[in-house]
Gaussian input, Z-matrix of N, CA and C with variables (Angstrom, degrees):
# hf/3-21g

backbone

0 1
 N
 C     1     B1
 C     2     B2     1     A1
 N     3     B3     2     A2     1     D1
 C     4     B4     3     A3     2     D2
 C     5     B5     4     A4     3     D3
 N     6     B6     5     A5     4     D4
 C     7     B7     6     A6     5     D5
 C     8     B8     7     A7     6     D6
 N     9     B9     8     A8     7     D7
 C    10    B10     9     A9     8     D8
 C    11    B11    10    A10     9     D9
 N    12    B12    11    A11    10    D10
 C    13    B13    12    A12    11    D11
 C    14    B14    13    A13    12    D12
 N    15    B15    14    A14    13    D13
 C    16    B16    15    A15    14    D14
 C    17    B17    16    A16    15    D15
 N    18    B18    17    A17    16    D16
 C    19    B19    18    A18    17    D17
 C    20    B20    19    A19    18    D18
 N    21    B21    20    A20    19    D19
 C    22    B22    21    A21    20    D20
 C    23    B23    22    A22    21    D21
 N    24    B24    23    A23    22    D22
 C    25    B25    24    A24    23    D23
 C    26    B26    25    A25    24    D24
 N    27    B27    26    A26    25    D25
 C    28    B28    27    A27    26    D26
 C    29    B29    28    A28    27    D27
 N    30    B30    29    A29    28    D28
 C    31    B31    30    A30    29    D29
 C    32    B32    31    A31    30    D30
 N    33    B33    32    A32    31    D31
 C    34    B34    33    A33    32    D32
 C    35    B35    34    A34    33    D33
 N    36    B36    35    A35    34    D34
 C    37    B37    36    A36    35    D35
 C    38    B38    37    A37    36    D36
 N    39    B39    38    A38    37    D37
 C    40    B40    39    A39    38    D38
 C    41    B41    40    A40    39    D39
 N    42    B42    41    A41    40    D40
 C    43    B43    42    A42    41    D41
 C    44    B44    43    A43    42    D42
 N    45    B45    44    A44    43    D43
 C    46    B46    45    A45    44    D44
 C    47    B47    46    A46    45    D45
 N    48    B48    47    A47    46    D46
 C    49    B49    48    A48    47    D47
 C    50    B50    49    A49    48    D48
 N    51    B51    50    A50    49    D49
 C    52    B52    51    A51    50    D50
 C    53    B53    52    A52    51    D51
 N    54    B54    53    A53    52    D52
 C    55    B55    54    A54    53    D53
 C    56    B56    55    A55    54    D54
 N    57    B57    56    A56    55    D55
 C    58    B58    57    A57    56    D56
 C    59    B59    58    A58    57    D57
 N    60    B60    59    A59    58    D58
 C    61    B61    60    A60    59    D59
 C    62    B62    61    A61    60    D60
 N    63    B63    62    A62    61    D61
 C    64    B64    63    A63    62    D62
 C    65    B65    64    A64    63    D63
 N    66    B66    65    A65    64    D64
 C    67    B67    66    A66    65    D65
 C    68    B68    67    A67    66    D66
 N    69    B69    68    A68    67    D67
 C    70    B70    69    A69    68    D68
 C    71    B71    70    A70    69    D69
 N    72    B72    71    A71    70    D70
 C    73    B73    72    A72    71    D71
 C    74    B74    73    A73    72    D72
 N    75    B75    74    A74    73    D73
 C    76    B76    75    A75    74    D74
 C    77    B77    76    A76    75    D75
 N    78    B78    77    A77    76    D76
 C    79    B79    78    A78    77    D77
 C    80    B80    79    A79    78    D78
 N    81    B81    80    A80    79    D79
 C    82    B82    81    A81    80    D80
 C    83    B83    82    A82    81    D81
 N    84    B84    83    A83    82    D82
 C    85    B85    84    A84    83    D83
 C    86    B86    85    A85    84    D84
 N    87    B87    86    A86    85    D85
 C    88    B88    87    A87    86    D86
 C    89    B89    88    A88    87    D87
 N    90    B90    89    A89    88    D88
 C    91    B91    90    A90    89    D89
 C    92    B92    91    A91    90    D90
 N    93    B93    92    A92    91    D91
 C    94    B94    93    A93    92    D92
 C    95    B95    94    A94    93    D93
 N    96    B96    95    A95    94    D94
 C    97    B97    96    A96    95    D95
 C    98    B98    97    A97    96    D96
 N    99    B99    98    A98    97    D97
 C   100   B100    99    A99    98    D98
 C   101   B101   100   A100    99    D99
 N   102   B102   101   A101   100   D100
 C   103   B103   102   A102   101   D101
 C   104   B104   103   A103   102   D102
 N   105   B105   104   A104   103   D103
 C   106   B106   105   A105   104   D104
 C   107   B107   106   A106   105   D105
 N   108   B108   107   A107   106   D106
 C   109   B109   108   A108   107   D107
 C   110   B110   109   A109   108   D108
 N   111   B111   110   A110   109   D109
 C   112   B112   111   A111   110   D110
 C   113   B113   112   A112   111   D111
 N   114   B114   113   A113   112   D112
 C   115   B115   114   A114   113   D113
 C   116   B116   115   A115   114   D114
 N   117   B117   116   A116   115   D115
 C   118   B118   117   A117   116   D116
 C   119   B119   118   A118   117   D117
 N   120   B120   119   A119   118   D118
 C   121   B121   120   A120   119   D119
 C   122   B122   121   A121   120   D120
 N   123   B123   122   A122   121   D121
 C   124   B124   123   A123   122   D122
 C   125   B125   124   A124   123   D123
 N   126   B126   125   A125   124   D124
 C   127   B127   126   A126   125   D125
 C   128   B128   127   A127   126   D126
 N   129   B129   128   A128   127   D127
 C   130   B130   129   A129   128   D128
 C   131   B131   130   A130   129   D129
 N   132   B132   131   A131   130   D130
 C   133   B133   132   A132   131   D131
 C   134   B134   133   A133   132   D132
 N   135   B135   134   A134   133   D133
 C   136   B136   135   A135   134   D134
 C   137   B137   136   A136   135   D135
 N   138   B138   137   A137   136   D136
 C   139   B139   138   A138   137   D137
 C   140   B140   139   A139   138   D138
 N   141   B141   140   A140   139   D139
 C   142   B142   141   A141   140   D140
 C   143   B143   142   A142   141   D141
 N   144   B144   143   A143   142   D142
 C   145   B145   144   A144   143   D143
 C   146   B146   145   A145   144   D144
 N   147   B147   146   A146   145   D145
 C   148   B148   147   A147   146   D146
 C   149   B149   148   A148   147   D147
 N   150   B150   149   A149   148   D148
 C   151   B151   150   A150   149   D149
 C   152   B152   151   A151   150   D150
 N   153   B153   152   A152   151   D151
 C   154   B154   153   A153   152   D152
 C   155   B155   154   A154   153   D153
 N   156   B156   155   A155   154   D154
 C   157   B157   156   A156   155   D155
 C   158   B158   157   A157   156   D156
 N   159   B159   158   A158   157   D157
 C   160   B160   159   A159   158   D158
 C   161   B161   160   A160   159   D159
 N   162   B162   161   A161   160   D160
 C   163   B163   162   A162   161   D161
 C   164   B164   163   A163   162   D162
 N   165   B165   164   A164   163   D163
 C   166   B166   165   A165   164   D164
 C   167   B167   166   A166   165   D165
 N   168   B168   167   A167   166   D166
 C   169   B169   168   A168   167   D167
 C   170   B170   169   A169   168   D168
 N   171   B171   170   A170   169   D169
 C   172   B172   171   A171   170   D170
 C   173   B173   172   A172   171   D171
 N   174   B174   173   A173   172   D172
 C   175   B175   174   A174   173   D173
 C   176   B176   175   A175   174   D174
 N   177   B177   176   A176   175   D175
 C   178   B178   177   A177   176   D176
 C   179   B179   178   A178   177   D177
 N   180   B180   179   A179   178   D178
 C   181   B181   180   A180   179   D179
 C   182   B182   181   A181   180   D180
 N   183   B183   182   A182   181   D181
 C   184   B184   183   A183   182   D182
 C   185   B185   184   A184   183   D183
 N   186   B186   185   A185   184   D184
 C   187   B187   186   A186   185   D185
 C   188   B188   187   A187   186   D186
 N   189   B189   188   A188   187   D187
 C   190   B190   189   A189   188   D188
 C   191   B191   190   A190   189   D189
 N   192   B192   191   A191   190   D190
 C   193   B193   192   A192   191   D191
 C   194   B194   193   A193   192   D192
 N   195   B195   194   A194   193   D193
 C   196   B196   195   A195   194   D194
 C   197   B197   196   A196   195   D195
 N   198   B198   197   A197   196   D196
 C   199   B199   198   A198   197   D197
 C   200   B200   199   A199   198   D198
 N   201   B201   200   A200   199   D199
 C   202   B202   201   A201   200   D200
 C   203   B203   202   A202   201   D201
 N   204   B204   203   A203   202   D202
 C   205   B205   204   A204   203   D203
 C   206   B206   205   A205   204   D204
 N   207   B207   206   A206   205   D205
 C   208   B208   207   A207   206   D206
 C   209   B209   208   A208   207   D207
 N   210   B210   209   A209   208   D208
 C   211   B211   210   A210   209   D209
 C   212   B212   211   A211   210   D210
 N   213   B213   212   A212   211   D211
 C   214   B214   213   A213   212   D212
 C   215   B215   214   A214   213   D213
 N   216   B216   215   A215   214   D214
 C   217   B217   216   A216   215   D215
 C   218   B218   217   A217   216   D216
 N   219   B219   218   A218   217   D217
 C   220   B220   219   A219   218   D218
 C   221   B221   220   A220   219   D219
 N   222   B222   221   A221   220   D220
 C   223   B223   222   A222   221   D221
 C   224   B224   223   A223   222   D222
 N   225   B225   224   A224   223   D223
 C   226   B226   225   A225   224   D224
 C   227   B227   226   A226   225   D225
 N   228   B228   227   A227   226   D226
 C   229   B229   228   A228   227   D227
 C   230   B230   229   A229   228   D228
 N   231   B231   230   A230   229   D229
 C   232   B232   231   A231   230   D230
 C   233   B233   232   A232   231   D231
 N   234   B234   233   A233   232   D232
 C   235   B235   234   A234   233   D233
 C   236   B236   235   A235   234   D234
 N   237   B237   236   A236   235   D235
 C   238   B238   237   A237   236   D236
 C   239   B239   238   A238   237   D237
 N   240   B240   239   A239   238   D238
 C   241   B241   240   A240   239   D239
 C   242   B242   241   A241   240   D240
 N   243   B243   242   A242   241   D241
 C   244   B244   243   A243   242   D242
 C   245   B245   244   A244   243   D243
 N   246   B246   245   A245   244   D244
 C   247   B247   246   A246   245   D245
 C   248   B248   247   A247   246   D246

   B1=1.4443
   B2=1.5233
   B3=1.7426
   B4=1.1756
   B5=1.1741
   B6=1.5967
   B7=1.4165
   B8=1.5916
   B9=1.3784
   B10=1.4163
   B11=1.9954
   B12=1.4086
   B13=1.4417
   B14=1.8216
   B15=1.0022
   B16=1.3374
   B17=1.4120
   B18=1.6318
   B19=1.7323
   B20=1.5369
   B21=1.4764
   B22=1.2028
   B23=1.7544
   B24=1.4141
   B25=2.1644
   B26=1.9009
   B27=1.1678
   B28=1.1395
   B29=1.5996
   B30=1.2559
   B31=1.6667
   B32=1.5505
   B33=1.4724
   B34=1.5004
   B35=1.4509
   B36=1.4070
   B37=1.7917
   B38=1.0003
   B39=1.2050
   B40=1.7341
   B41=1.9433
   B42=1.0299
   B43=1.5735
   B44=1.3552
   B45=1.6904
   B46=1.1747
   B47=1.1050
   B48=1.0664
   B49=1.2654
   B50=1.5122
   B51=1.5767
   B52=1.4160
   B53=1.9281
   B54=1.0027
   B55=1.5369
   B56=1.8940
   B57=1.3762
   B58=1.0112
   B59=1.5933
   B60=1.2902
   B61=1.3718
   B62=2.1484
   B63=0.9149
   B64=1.1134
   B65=1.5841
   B66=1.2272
   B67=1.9988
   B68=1.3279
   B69=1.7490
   B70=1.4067
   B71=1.4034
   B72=1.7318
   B73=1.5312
   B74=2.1413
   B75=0.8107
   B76=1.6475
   B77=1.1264
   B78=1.5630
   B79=1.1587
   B80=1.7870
   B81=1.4865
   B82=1.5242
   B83=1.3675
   B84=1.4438
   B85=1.8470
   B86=1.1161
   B87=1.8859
   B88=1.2389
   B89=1.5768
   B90=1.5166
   B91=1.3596
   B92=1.5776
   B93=1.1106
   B94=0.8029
   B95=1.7988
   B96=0.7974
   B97=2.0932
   B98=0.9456
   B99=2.0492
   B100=1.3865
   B101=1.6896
   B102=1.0748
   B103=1.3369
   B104=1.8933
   B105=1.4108
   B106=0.9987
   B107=1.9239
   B108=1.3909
   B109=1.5047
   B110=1.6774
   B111=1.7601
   B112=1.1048
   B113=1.4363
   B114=1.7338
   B115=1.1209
   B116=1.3935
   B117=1.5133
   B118=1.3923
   B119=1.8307
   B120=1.3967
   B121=1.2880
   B122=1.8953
   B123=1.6489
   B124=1.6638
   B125=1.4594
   B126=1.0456
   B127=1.8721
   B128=1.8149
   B129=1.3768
   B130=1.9379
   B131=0.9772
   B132=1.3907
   B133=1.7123
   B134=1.5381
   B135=1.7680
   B136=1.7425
   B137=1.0668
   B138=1.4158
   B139=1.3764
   B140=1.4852
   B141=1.0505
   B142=1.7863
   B143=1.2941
   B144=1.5574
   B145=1.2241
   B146=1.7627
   B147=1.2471
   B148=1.4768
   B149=1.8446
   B150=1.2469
   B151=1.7650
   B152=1.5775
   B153=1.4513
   B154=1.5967
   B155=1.0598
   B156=1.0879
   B157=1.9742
   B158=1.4305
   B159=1.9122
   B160=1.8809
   B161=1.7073
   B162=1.4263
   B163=1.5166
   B164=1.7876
   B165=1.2664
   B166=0.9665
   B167=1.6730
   B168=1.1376
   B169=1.6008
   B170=1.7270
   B171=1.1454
   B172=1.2816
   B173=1.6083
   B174=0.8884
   B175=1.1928
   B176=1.6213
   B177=1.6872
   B178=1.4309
   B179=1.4176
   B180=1.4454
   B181=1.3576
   B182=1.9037
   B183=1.2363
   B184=1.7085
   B185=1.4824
   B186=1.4323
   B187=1.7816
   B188=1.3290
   B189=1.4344
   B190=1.3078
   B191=1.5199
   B192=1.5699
   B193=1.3150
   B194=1.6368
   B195=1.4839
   B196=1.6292
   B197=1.3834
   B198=1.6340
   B199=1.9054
   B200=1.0948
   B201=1.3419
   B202=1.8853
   B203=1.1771
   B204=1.7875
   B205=1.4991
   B206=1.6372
   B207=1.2966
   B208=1.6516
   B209=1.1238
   B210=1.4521
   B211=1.7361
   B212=1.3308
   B213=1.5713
   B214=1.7731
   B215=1.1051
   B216=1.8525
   B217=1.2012
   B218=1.8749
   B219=1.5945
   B220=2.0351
   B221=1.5634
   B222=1.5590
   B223=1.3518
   B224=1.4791
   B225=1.2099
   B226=1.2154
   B227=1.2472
   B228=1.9952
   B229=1.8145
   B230=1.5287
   B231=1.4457
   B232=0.7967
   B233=1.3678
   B234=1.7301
   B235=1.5087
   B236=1.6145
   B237=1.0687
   B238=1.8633
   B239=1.2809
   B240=1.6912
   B241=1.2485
   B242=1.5606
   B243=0.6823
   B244=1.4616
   B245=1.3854
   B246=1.8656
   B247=1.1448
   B248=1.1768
   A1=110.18
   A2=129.57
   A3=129.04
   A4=104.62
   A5=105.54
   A6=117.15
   A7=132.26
   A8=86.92
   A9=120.86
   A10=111.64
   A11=86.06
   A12=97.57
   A13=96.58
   A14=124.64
   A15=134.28
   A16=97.15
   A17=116.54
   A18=116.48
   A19=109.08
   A20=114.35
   A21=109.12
   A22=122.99
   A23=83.75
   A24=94.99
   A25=88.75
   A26=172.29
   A27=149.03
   A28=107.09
   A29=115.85
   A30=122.35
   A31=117.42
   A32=134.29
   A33=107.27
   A34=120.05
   A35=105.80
   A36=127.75
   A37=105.94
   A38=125.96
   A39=153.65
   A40=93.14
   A41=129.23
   A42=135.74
   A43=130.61
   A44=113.60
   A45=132.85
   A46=127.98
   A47=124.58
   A48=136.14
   A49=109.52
   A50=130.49
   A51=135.23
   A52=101.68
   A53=118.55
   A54=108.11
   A55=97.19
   A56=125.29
   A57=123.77
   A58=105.04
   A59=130.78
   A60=113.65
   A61=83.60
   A62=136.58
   A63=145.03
   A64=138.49
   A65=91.93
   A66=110.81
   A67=70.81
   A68=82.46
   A69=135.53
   A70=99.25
   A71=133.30
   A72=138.80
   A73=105.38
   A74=99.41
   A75=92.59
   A76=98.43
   A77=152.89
   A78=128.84
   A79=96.34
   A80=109.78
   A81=120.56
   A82=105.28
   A83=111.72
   A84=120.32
   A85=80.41
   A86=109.69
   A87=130.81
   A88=114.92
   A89=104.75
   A90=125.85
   A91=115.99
   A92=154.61
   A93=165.96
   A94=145.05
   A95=101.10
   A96=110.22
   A97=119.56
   A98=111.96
   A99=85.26
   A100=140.08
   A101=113.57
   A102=120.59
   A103=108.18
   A104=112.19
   A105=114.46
   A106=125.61
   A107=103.21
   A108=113.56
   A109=119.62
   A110=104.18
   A111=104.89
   A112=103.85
   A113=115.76
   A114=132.67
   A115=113.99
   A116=121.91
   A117=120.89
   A118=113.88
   A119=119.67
   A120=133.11
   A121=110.16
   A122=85.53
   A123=93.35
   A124=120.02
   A125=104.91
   A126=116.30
   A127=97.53
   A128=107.53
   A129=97.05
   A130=98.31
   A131=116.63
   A132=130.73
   A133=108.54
   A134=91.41
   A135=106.29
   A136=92.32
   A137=145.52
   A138=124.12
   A139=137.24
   A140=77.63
   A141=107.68
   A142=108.31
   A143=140.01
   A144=128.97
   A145=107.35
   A146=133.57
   A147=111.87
   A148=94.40
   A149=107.94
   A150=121.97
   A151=114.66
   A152=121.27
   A153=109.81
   A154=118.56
   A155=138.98
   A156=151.33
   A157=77.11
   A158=97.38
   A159=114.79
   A160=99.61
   A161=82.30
   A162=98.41
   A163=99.38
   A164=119.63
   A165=114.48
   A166=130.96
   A167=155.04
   A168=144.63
   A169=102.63
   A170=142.14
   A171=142.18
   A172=131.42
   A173=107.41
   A174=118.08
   A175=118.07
   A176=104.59
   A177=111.61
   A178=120.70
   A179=116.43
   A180=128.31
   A181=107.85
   A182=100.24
   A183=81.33
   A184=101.89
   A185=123.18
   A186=109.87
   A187=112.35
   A188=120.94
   A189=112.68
   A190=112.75
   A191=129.82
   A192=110.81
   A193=128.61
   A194=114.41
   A195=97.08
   A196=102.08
   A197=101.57
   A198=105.86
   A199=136.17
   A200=100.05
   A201=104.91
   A202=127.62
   A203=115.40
   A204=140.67
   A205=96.71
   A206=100.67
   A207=101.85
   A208=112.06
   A209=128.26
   A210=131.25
   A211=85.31
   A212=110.10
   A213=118.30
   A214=122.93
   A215=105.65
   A216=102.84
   A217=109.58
   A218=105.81
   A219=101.45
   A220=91.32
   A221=102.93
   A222=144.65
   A223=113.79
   A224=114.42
   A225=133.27
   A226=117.38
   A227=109.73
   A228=89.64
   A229=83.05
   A230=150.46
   A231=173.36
   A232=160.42
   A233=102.07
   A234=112.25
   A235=119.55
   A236=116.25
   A237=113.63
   A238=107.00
   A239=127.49
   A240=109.22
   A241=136.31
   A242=156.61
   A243=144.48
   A244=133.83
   A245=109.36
   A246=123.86
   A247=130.11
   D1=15.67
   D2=-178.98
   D3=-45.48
   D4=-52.89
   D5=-163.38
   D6=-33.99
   D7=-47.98
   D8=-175.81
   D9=-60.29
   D10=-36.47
   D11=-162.49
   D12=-80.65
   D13=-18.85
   D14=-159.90
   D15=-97.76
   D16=-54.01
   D17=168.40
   D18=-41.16
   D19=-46.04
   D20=-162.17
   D21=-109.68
   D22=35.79
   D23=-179.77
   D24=47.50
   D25=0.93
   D26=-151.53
   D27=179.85
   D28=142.12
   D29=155.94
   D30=-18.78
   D31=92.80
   D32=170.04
   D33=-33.18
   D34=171.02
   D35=156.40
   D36=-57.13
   D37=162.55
   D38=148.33
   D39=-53.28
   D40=-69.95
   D41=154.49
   D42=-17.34
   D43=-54.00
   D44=152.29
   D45=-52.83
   D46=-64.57
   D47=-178.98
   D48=-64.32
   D49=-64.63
   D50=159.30
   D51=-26.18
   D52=-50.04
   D53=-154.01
   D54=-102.29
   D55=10.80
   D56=155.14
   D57=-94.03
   D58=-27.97
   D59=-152.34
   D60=-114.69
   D61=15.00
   D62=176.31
   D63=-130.52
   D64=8.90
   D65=-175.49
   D66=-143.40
   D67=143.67
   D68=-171.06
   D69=-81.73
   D70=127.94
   D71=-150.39
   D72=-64.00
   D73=137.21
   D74=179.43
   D75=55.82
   D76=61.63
   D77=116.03
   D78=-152.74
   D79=-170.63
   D80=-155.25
   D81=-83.02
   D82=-22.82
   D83=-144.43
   D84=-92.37
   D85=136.38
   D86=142.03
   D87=-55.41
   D88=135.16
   D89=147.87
   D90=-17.75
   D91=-28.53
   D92=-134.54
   D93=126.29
   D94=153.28
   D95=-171.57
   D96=-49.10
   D97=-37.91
   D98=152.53
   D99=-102.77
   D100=11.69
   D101=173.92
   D102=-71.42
   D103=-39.43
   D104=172.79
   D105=-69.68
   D106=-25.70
   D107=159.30
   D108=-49.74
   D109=-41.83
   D110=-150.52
   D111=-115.08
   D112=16.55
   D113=159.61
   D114=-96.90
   D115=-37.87
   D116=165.71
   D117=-56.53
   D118=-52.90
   D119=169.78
   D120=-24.70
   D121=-68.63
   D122=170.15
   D123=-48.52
   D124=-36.67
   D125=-165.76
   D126=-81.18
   D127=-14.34
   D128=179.94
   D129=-89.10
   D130=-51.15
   D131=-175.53
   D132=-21.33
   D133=-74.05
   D134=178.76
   D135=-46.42
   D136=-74.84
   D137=-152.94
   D138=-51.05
   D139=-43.88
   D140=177.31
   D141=-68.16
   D142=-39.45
   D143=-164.85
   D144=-121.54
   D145=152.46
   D146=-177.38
   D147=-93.60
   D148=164.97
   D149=165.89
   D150=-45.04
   D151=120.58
   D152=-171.75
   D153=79.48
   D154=2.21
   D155=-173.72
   D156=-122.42
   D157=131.70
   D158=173.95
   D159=-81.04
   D160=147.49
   D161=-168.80
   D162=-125.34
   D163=164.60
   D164=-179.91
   D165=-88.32
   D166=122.40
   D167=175.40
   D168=-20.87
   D169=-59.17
   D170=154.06
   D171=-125.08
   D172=135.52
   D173=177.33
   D174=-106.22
   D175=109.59
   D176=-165.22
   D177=-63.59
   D178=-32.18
   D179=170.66
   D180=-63.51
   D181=-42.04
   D182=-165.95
   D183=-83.28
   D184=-32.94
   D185=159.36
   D186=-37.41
   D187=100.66
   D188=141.31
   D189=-124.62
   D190=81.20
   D191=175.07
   D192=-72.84
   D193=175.22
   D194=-169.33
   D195=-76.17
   D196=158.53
   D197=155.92
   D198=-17.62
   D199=-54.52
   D200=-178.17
   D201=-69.14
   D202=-20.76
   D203=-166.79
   D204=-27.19
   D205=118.69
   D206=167.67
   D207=-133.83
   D208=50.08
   D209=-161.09
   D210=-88.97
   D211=172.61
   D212=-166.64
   D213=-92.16
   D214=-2.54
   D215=-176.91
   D216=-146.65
   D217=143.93
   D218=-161.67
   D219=85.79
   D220=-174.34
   D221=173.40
   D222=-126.54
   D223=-179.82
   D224=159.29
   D225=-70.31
   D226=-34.77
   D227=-165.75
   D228=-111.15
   D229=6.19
   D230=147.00
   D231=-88.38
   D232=29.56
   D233=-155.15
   D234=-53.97
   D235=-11.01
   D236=173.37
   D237=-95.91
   D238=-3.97
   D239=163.05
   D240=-39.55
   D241=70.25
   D242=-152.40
   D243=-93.38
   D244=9.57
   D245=147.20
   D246=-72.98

């Protein structure tokens, strides 16, 4: 990821970096349902919390993944499940 860091004078984001190594090359769509869950997640977070203000390990309100969520690891009503 030098590369990246050199395009961008600075260390990418957690955001940046996630949505370079997780969207499909030349276009918007994540790799998959759940990468895109857990890019929206990020995207409430930021909203919800300012930069440098403690935030929580999860935040139950901004989890909302879809119905169908079948990633391999958590639940839906339960994302740290890990059975």
């Amino acid at each position: 990821m030098a590369g990246a860091r050199h395009e961008l004078e600075r260390a990418p984001t957690f955001s940046e970096l996630f949505d370079r190594t997780h969207k499909r090359k030349g276009t918007d769509d994540y790799v998959s349902e759940s990468a895109r869950t857990i890019a929206t997640y990020d995207r409430t977070m930021a909203d919800r919390y300012l930069e440098g203000t403690p935030q929580p390990d999860l935040d139950p309100e901004a989890w909302d993944p879809p119905a169908h969520d079948d990633h391999e690891a958590g639940t839906a009503d339960d994302p740290t499940d890990l059975s």
